[in-house]
N, C-alpha and C positions, 0 to 999 in steps of 0.2 A: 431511265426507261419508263414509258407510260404504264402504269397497268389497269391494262383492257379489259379485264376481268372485273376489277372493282367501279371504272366509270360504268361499266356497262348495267351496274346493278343500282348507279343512281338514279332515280328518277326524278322527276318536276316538282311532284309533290313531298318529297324529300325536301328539296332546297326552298320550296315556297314556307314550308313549316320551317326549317330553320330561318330563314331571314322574318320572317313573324315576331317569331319569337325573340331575338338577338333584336329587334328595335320595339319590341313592347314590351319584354321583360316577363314574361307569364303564361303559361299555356293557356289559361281561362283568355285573357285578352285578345291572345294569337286567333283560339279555335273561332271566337265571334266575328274577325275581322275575316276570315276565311269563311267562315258559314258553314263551318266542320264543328264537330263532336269534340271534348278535350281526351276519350280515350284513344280516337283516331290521330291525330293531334301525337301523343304522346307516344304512342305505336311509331307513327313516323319517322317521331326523335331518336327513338329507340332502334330502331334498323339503322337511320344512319351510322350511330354511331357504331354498330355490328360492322357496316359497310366500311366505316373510315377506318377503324380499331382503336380510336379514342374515343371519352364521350365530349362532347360539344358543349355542352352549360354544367355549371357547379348550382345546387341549390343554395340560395340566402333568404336571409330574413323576410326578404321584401318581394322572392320570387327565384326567377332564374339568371343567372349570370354565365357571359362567356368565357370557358377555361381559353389555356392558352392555346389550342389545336382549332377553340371554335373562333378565337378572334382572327385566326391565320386565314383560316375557311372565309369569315365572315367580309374580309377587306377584298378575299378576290372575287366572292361571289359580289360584289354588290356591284364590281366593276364591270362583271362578266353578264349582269343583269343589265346595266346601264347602254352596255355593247347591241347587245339583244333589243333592246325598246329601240336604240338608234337604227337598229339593221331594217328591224320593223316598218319604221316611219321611212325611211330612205325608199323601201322595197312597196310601199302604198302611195310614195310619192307625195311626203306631206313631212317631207324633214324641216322643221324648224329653224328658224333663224338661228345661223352660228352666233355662239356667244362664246367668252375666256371668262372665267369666277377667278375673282383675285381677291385673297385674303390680305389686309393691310395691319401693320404695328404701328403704334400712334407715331414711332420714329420716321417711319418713310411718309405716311399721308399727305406732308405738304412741302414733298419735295423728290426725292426719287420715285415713288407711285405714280406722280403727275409727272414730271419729267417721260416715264415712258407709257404715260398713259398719252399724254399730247401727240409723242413720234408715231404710235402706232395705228391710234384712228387717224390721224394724215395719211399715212400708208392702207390701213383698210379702213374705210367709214363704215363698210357695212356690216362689220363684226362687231358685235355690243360686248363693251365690257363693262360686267357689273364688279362695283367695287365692295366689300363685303369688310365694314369694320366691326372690333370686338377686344376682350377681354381673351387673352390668351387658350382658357380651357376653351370656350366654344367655338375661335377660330381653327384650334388644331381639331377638335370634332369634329370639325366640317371637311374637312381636309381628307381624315380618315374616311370619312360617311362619302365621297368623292363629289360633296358637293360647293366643293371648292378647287380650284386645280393648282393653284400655289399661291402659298404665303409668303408674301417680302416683308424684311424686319430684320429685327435683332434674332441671333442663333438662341433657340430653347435650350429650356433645361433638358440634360441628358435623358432624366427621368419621363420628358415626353416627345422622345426621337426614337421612340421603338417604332416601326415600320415606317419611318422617315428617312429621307436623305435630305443633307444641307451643301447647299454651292455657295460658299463665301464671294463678297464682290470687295470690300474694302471695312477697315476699322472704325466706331465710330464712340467717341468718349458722352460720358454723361456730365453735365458740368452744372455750377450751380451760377445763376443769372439773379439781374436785377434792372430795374429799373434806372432810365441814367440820370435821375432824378437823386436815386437813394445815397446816404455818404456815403458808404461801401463803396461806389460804384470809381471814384476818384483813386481809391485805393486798389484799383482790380492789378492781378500780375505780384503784389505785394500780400496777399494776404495767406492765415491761416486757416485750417478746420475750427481752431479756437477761438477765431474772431466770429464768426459766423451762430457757435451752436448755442449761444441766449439769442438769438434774432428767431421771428415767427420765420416758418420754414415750411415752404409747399413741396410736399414728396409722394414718390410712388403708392400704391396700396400694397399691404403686403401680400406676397403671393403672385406677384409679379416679377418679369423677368430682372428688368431695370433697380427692383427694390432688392432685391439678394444681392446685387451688386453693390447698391447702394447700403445694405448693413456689412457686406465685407470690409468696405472702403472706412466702414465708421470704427467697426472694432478693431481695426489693425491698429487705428490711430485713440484706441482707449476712450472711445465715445461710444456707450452705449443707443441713445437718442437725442434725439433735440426737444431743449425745454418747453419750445411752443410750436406746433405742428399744424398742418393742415394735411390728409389723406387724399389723394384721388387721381386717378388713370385721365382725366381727362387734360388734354396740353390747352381745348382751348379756357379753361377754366382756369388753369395755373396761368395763362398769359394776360387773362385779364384781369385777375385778382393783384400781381404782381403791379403792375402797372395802375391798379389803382392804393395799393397799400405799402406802408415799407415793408415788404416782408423779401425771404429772397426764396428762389424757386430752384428745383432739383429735376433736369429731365434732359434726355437725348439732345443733343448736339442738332439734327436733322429736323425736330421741332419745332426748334428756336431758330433757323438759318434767313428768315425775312425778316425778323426783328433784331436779329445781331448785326445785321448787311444794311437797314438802314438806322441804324445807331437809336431803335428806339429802348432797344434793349443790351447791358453791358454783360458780358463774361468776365465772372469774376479770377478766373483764371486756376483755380484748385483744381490740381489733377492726380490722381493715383492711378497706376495700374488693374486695378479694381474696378475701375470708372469701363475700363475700353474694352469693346466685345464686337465681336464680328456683324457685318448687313451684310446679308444675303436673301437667297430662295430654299423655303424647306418645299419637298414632295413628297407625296405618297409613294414611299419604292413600286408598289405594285399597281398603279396604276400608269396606263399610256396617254399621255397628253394626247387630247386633240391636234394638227397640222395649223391652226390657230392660235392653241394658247403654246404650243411651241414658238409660235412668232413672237408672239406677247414678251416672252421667256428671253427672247435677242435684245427685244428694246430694255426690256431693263437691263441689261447686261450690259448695252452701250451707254444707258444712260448714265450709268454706275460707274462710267470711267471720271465722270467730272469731279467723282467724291472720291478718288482712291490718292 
């Protein structure tokens, strides 16, 4: 049941000081972007949290941080803000061009992403969609911050699907490639982890999704790391280094799928259970897609039947 009592006692400037604050971190900050006082400011914070009956931010080192009743607040006001400017614009008659914000994993980018990025502008040309790549923390940031309306990729770690949901589309392994140049490469289907870990080896960074998988996969099998390494997120980096050195390379299946398909590239064939993790779509539970990137949302979903 709504209680009417307690919205009726929030006001604008309530919510303008908390979302200040919750993206600059500081009352000093907040008050100057606002053009208010930090005791007014503070005052502010201070009734909402009267109002909610929790408090909103923890002090830290660095300033103020959102507990966990202000992060709850904080995902739906921002949606509920975004609603508002849109209502605005609509209601002045200057709504801006429809656009879908798609966040991508270096897994899909040059193959599921495109796939249903191609069917959809066929179907609407005049809906722009921006494609938004990154590094895992800042693409789930942006997701939260709603300035992204879904993520296609490999499923997160648990530890960052709090206010998310995930829709699986199909399985996809991590496998290690080479050049069809390299000797390895004659030996693919027949080989070990043991054959492989004295060879220079390009792999995830750590702290990524694909690398946790990729240190499970090592320690089950009594390999801490490999003797000679190269670090980094980038696939097209590892595709071209590979292809010009013997070294062998470590990444998504979905990566490598134009260089597997025209044999410029071999799979070496090593597989563990370790290796294979879900492609899908994460959301922000609490936000409502746009009727747009709802659409967006179908095409991959169809597109995603070629890889199940």
């Amino acid at each position: 049941m709504v209680d009417r009592s307690m919205l009726n006692r929030i006001r604008m400037r309530h919510l303008r000081c908390f979302l200040a604050v919750a993206r600059l971190g500081t009352v000093t900050a907040a008050a100057k972007e606002l053009n208010s006082s930090q005791p007014a400011l503070s005052r502010s914070l201070a009734e909402l949290d009267e109002i909610i009956g929790n408090p909103m931010f923890s002090r830290t080192g660095r300033g103020l941080a959102l507990t966990e009743s202000g992060a709850k607040l904080n995902r739906y006001l921002e949606t509920a803000m975004s609603q508002i400017e849109a209502g605005a614009l609509l209601a002045k008659g200057n709504l801006p061009r429809p656009e879908v914000n798609v966040g991508m994993l270096p897994n899909v980018t040059r193959a599921l992403a495109v796939d249903a990025s191609v069917t959809f502008k066929a179907a609407y040309p005049d809906v722009d969609l921006v494609m938004h790549w990154g590094a895992v923390p800042e693409v789930v940031g942006r997701l939260h911050r709603q300035e992204i309306d879904v993520v296609v990729g490999r499923l997160l770690n648990l530890n960052r699907m709090e206010g998310l949901s995930f829709e699986p589309l199909f399985t996809e392994s991590l496998i290690f490639v080479v050049d069809r140049e390299h000797p390895l490469a004659a030996r693919a289907g027949t080989l070990t982890l043991q054959d492989i870990v004295g060879e220079m080896v390009v792999i995830p960074t750590a702290g990524t999704i694909i690398r946790e998988e990729l240190d499970k996969f090592l320690k089950a099998r009594g390999v801490n790391e490999f003797s000679h390494q190269i670090l980094t997120v980038s696939m097209e980096f590892l595709r071209t280094y590979i292809t010009q050195t013997p070294a062998v390379g470590c990444a998504p299946l979905g990566a490598m799928r134009t260089e597997l398909a025209s044999g410029a590239l071999v799979d070496l064939g090593l597989r563990g259970e370790e290796l294979v993790s879900s492609v899908g779509m994460s959301f922000a539970t609490s936000r409502r897609l746009s009727d747009e990137a709802l659409r967006f949302v179908d095409h991959v979903r169809a597109a995603a039947q070629k890889y199940v």
